[in-house]
C-alpha positions as CSV (number, residue, x, y, z in Angstrom):
1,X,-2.1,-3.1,-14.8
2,X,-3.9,-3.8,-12.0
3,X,-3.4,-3.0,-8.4
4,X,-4.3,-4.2,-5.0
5,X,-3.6,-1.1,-2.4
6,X,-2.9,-1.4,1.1
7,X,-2.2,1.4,3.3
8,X,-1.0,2.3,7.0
9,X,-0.8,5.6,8.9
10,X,2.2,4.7,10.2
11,X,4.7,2.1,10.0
12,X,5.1,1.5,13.8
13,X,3.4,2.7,17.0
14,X,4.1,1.8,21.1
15,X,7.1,-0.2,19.4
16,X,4.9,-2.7,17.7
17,X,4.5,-2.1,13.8
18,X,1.4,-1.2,12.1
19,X,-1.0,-3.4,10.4
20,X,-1.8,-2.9,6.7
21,X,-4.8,-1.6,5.4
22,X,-6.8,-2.9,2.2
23,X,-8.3,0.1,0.3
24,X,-9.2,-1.8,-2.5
25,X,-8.2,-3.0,-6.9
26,X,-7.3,-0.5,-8.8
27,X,-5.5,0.3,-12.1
28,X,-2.8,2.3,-12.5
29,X,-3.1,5.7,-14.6
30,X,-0.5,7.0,-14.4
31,X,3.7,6.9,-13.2
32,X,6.8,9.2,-13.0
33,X,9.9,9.0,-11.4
34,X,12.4,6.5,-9.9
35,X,13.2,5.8,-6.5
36,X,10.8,7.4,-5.2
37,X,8.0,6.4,-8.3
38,X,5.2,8.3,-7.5
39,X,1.7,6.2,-9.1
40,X,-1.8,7.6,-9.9
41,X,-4.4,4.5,-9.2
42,X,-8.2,4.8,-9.8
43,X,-10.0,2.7,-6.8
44,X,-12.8,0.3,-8.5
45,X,-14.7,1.5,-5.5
46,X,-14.7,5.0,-3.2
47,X,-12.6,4.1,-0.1
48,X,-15.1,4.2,3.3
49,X,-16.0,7.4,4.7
50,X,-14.1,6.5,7.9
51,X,-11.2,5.2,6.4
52,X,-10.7,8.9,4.5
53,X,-11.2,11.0,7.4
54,X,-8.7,8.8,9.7
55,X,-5.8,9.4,6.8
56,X,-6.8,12.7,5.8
57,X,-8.0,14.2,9.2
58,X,-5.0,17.7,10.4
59,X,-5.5,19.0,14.1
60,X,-4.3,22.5,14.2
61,X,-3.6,23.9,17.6
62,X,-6.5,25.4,18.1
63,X,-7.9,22.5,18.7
64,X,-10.7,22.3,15.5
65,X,-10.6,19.3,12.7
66,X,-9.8,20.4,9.0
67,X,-9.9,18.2,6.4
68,X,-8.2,19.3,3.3
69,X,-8.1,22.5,4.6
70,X,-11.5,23.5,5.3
71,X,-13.0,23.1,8.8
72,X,-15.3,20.5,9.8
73,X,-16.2,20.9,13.3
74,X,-14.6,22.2,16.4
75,X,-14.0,20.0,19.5
């Protein structure tokens, strides 16, 4: 099956709702569940650099960037 994924951080923000993303075709692997169904899709294509660091980017309150986990830089 094939799959055309779009994303968004958040589903509104300043009381105006988000814009969709599109990451990009995929097929779907893999599913489980019901209500929610959780999907595993493998992208045709990596997503963009900057696209995965805006959704996957924690700040901790020391104020330094992790991404899964494991420090990048510090601000």
């Amino acid at each position: 099956m094939n799959l055309y994924l779009f994303v968004r951080k958040f589903k509104v923000t300043d009381n105006s709702t988000e814009p969709y993303i599109y990451i990009g075709k995929g097929d779907v692997t893999s599913f489980h569940g019901n209500k929610p169904i959780t999907t595993e899709i493998t992208l045709h294509h990596e997503v963009p650099m900057s696209l995965y660091l805006e959704f996957t980017l924690e700040f901790d309150s020391c104020r330094h960037i992790f991404i899964n986990s494991r420090q990048v830089e510090s601000l």
